[in-house]
N, C-alpha and C positions, 0 to 999 in steps of 0.2 A: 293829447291825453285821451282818455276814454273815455269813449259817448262822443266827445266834441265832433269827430271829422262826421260820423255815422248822422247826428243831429242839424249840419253844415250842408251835408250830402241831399239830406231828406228835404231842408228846407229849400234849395236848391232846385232839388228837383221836380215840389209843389210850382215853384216860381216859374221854372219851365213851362211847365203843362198848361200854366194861364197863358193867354193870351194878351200879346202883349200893349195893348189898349189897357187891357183894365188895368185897374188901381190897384196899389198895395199900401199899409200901413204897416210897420213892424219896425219893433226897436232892439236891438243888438248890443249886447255887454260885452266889451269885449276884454281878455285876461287881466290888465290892466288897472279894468276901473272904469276905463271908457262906457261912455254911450254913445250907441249911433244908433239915430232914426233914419229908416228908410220910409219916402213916401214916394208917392206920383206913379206913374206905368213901372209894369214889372219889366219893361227890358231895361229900361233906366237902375230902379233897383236893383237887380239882379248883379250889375257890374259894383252897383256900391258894397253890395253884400262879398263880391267877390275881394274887392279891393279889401274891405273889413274886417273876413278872413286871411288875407295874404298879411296884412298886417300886423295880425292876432299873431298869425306865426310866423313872422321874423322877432314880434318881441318875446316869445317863448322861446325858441331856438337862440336868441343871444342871452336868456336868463340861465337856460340852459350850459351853454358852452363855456360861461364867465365865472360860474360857481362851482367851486370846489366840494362845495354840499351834493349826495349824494338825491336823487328828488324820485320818487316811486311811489305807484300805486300798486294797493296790496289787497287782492279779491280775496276776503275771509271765508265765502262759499268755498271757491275753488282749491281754496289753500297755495295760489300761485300769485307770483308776480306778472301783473298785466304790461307795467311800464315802467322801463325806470330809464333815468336821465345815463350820459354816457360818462358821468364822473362814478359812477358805482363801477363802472372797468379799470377805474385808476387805481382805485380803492381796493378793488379785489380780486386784480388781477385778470380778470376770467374776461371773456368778449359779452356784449349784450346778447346776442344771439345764445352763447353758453348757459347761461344764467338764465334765458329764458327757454331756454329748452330745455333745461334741469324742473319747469313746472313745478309741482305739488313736492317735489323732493330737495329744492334749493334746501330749505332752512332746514331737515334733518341732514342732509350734507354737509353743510358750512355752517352752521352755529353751535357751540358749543357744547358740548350736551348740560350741563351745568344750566343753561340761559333757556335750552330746546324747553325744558321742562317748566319753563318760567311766561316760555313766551303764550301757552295758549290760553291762561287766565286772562292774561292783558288783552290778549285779542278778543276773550267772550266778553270782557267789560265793556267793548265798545258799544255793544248792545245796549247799554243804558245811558248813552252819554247822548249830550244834545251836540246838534253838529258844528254848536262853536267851541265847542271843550275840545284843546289841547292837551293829549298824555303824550307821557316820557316812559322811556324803555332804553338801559342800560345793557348792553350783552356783546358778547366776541364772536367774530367770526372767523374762517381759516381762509386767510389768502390758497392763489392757487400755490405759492412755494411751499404752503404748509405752516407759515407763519400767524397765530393766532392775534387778532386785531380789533379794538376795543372800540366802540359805536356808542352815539347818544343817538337815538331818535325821537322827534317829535313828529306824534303822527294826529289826525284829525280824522272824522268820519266824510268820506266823498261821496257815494254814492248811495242810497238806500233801496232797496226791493219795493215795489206796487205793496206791499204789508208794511211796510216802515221798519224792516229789521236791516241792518243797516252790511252792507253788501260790499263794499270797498271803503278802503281809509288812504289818505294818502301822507306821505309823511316826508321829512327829509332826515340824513343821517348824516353826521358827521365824526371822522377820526378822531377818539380823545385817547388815543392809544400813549403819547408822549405824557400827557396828563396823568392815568391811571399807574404807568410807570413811574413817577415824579413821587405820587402818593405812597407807594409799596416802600 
């Protein structure tokens, strides 16, 4: 996800630089829920931390691959998609690379315009929300056939700016297209 590898990388590369006699202390959350303490010599550490990481993400990549829930994050600065899981390709047709090379113009391309017009209050509201508050957004999007497709999202604040205005949300979506049709 983003920040993680950059923060992984960094820490990492502190650990290097020591020498590896001296001490470390550091404790690691990892996706999960876990905690792992790292102590004793940093070449010691350094492998736990690896191992920590390696195992961070085999359990992200199987949460990933097993759910049909779409999972992304969404830089409200940039007005782009930073990440998103490879069930949003099932879902909309399009490759990850597509979708993310559509940048700042995804959601005036593929959202309804009906919903386009809906979505950027939702998005300034995250500005006052605290970062445990879960919001919901209803809206369609157009597959690549052209077929328009009807999404929940719950999305959350993920990352905030050095001013606390809040920079990324991340969310997951899901098809209730069968649903919305059922209701009509």
């Amino acid at each position: 996800m983003t920040g993680e590898p950059d923060a992984a990388a960094r820490l990492e590369e502190v650990l290097e630089r020591l020498s590896s006699e001296q001490q470390v202390d550091a404790q690691i959350v990892i996706l999960d829920g876990a905690s792992k303490r790292l102590g004793g010599p940093v070449g010691a550490s350094l492998g736990r931390l690896r191992d920590a990481i390696a195992g961070r993400d085999h359990f992200t990549q199987r949460i990933f691959r097993t759910t049909p829930t779409a999972i992304y994050v969404y830089d409200l600065i940039d007005q782009r998609t930073v990440f998103s899981s490879r069930s949003i390709v099932d879902l909309l047709q399009y490759s990850q690379d597509e979708l993310l090379s559509m940048a700042h113009e995804a959601l005036p391309r593929l959202m309804h315009p009906e919903d386009l017009v809906r979505i950027g209050p939702y998005f300034g509201a995250f500005q006052g929300a605290s970062d445990d508050e879960v919001r919901t957004f209803e809206y369609r999007m157009r597959r690549r056939d052209g077929a328009w497709r009807w999404f929940h999202s719950r999305d959350t604040v993920f990352r905030r700016d050095s001013d606390g205005k809040v920079r990324e949300i991340i969310g997951s979506a899901i098809d209730i297209t069968d649903r919305r049709q059922a209701e009509e």
